[in-house]
KOLFI-795927 format. One record per residue (C-alpha): residue in three letters; z, y, x. Coordinates in Angstrom, 2 decimals, decimal comma, m for minus. Layout:
> residuo:zz:yy:xx
> ALA:Z:Y:X
...
//
This chain:
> residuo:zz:yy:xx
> UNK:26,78:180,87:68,40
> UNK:27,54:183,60:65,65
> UNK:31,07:181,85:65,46
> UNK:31,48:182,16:68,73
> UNK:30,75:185,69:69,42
> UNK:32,90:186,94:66,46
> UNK:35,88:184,41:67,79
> UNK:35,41:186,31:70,97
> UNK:35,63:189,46:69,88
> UNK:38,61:188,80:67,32
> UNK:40,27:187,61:71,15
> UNK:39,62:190,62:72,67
> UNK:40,59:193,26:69,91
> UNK:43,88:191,40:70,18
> UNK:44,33:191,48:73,53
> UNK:43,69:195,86:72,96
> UNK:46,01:195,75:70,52
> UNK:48,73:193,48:72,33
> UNK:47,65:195,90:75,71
> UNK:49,24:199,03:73,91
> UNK:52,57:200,16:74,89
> UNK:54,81:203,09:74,01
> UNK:54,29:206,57:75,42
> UNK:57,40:208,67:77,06
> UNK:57,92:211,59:75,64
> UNK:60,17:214,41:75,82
> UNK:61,90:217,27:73,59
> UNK:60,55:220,53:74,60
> UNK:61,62:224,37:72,67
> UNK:58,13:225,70:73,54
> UNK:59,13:228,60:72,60
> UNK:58,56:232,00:74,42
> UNK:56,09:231,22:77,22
> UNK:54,38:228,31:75,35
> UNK:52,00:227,78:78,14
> UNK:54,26:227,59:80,98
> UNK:56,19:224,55:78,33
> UNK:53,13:222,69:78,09
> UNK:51,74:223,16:81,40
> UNK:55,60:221,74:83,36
> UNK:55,00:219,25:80,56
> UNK:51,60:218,18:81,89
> UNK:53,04:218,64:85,55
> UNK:55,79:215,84:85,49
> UNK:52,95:213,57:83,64
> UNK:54,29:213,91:80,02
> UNK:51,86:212,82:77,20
> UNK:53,65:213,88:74,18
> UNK:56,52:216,15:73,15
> UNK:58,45:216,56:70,35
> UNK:59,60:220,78:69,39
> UNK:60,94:222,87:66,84
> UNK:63,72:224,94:68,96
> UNK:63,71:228,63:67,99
> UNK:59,63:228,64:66,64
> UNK:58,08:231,43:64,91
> UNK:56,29:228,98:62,01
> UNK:53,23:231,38:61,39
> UNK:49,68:230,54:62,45
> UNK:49,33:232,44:65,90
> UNK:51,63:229,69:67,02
> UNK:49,89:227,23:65,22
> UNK:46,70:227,94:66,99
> UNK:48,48:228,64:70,04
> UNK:50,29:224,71:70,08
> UNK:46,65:223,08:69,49
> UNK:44,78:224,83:72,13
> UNK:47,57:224,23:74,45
> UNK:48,00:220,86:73,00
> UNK:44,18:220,09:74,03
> UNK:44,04:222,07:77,14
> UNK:47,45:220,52:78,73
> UNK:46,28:216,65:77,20
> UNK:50,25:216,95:75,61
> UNK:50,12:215,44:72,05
> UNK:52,96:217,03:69,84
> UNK:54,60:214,44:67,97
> UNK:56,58:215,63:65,51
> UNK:58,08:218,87:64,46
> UNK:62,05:219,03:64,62
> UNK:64,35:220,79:62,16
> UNK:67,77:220,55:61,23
> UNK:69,85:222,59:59,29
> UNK:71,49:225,91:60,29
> UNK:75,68:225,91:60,90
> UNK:75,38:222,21:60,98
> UNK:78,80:220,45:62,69
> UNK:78,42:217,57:64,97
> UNK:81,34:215,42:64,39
> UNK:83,51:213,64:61,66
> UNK:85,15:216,12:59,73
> UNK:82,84:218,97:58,82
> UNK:80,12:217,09:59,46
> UNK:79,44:215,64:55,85
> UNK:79,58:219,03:54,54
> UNK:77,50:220,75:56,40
> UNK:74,49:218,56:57,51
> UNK:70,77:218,02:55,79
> UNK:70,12:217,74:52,36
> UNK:73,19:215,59:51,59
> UNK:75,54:218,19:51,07
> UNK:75,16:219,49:47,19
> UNK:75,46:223,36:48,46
> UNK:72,73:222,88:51,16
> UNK:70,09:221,49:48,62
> UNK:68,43:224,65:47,03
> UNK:69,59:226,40:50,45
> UNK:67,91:225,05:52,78
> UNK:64,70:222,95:50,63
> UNK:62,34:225,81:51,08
> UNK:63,13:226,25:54,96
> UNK:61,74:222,20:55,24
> UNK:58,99:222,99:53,06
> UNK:57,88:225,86:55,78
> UNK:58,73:223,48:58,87
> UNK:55,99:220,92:56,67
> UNK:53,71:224,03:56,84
> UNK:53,93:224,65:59,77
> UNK:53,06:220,86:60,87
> UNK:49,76:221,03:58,78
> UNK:49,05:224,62:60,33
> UNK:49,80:223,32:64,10
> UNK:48,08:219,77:63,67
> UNK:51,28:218,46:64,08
> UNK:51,13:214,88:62,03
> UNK:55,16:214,87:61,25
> UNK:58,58:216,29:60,39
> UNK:62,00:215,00:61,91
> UNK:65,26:215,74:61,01
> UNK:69,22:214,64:60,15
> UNK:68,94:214,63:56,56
> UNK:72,98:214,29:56,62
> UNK:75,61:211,51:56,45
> UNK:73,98:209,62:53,70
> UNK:76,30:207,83:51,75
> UNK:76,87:203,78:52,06
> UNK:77,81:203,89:47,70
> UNK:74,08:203,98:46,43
> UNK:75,76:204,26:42,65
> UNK:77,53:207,55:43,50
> UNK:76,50:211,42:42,44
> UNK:75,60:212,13:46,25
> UNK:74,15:209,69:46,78
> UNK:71,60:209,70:43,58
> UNK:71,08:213,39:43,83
> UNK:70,43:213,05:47,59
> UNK:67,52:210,79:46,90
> UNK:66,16:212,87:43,97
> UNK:66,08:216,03:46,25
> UNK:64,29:214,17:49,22
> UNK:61,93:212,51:46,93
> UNK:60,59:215,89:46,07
> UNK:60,42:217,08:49,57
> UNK:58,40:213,84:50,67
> UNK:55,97:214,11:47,24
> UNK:55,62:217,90:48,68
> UNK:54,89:216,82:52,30
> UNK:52,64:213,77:51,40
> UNK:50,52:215,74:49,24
> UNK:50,06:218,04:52,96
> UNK:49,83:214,49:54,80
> UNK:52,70:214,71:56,69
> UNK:55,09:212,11:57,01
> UNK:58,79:212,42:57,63
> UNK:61,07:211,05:60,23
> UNK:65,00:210,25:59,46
> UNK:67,01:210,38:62,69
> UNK:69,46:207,42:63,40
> UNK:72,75:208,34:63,55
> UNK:75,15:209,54:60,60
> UNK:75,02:206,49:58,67
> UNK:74,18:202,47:59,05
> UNK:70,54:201,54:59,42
> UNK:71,55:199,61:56,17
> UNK:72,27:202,71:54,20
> UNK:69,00:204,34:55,65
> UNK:67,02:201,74:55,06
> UNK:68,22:201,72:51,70
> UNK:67,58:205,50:51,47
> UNK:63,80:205,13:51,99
> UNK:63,38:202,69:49,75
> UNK:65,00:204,04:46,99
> UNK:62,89:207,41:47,69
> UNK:59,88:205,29:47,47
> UNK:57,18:208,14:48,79
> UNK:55,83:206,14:51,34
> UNK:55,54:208,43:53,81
> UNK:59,09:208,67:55,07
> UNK:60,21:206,44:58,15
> UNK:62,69:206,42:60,94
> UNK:63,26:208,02:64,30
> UNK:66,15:205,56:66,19
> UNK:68,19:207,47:68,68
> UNK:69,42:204,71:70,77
> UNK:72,53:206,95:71,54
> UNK:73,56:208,34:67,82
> UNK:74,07:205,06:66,64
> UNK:76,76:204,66:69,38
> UNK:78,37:208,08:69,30
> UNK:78,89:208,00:65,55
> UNK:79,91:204,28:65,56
> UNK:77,29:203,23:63,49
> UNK:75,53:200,09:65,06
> UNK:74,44:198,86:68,60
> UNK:70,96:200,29:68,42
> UNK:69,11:196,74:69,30
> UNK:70,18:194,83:66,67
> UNK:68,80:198,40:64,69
> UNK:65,73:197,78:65,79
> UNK:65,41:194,49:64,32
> UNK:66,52:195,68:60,76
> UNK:64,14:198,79:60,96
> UNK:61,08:196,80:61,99
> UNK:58,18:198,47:60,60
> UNK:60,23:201,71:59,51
> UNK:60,84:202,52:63,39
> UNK:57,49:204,98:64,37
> UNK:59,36:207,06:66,83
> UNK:62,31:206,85:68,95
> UNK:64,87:209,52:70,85
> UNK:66,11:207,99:74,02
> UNK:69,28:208,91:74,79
> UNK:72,88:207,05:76,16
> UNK:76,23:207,20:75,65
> UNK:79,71:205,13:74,66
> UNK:81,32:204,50:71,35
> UNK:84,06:207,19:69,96
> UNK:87,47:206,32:71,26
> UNK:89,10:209,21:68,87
> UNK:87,90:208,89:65,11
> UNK:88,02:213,02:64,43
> UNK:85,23:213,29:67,57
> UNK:82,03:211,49:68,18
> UNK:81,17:209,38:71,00
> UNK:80,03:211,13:74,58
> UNK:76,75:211,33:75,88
> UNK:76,20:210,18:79,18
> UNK:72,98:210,22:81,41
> UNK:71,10:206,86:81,24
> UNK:71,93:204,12:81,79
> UNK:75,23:205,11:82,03
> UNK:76,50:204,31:78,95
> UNK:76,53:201,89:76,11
> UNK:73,02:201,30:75,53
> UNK:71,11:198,01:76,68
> UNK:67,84:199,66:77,49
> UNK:66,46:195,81:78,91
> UNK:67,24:194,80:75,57
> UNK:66,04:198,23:73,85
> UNK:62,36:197,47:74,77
> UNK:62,12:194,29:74,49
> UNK:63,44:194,76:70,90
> UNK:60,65:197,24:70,42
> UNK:58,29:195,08:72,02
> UNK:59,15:192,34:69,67
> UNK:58,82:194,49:66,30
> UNK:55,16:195,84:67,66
> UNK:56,72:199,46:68,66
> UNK:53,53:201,37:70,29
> UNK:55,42:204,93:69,52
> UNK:56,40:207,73:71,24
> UNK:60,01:207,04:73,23
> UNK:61,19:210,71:73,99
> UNK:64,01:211,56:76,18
> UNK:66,59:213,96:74,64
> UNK:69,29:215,48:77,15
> UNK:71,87:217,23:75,39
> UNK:74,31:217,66:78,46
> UNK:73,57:221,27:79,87
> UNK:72,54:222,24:82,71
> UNK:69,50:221,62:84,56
> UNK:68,52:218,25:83,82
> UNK:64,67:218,51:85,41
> UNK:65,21:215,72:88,22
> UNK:67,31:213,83:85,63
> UNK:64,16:213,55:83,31
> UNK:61,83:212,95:85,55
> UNK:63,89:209,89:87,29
> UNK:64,43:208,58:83,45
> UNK:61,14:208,84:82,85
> UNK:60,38:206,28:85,96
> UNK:63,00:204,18:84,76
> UNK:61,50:203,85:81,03
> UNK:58,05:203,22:82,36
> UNK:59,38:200,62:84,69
> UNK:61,04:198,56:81,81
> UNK:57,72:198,54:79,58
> UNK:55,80:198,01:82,38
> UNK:57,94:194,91:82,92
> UNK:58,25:193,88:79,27
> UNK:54,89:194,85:77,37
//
């Protein structure tokens, strides 16, 4: 009988676990009127957000984000920051983005060390950025002092327990993979934007999945089509306009055991409120149907 009853609960704690699926989220500023943010947030049935966007990183908006956090039932997932006078595209891009670039290094370091601050102040769990176009030659200068400098800035954010997210996009999920190993903290991991991976030319963003596996803990869902010129990235296009498979998408995240936070990023302009709410519907649909 005692055989029994643990068999039958080992079922059921399965079937919880196989029950979860992933959460839509979206990328909000919530900056100047933070409540009105988390309250249209709440409105059009958002769970989880993920900011950074012009943010005074002190503690009145620390408090501020958790009370609003609990009031509005709107977890914020991770804190986003990327590096002033960065340059989307091919050319000045290398130079100019993350912690890559030799120049940007002491520049910028302490500026990620307040955004991980800020994230233990707020009760904000991580930290997401483009680290920069990390580079495929893992024997090379760049590359080696690359990893040195973000080994230092993950030892500095794991002793805060925070963890820190890599966005997809500026290099092959085999050189980023690569990356995080070699760093070897622990506590760095991977947010896959399904569309960066097409508008740099990097990889169909399924078959990144796969090779992430456990490494994937957050996603930006996004669409577009591959670069046609080689000096300008791909172009973004509303979903599922583009290049992206999202069937296959969540399925592959199904497969892997994804049970993150999927949050829509528009970067087109304009007012995109319907747009997000209708892609919201659509990504709910397809886990609904897959998980």
């Amino acid at each position: 009988m005692k055989r029994l009853f643990f068999t039958l609960l080992l079922a059921c704690a399965a079937m919880t676990v196989s029950a979860q699926k992933p959460v839509v989220g979206l990328i909000s500023g919530l900056g100047g009127d933070s409540e009105a943010a988390f309250k249209k947030l709440h409105d059009a049935g958002f769970k989880a957000c993920q900011t950074g966007f012009s943010l005074d990183w002190n503690e009145q908006t620390a408090e501020s984000f958790k009370a609003l956090s609990k009031k509005y039932d709107v977890k914020i997932s991770a804190l986003v920051y990327c590096t002033p006078n960065s340059r989307w595209n091919f050319l000045e891009g290398p130079s100019t983005i993350g912690l890559v670039p030799p120049h940007n290094r002491m520049m910028y370091l302490d500026k990620y060390r307040r955004a991980i601050d800020f994230c233990v102040m707020a009760g904000i769990p991580a930290m997401h950025s483009h680290f920069g176009f990390i580079p495929e030659e893992p024997m090379s200068e760049l590359y080696v002092g690359f990893i040195e400098t973000m080994r230092d800035l993950c030892n500095y954010a794991k002793e805060r327990g925070i963890v820190l997210y890599c966005e997809t996009g500026q290099e092959s999920p085999t050189a980023l993979i690569r990356a995080i190993q070699d760093i070897g903290t622990g506590n760095i991991f991977v947010n896959c934007d399904t569309a960066n991976l097409i508008l740099y030319g990097k990889a169909n963003p399924v078959d990144a999945i796969y090779q992430f596996g456990p490494l994937l803990k957050e996603m930006h869902i996004k669409d577009g089509k591959y670069p046609t010129d080689p000096y300008r990235l791909g172009r973004e296009t509303k979903i599922p306009e583009g290049d992206v498979d999202f069937p296959r998408v969540i399925k592959a995240l199904k497969d892997i055991g994804f049970t993150g936070v999927m949050t829509i990023e528009c970067e087109m302009g304009g007012d995109n409120t319907q747009y997000v709410i209708d892609t919201k519907k659509y990504l709910e649909e397809l886990v609904d149907k897959t998980y």
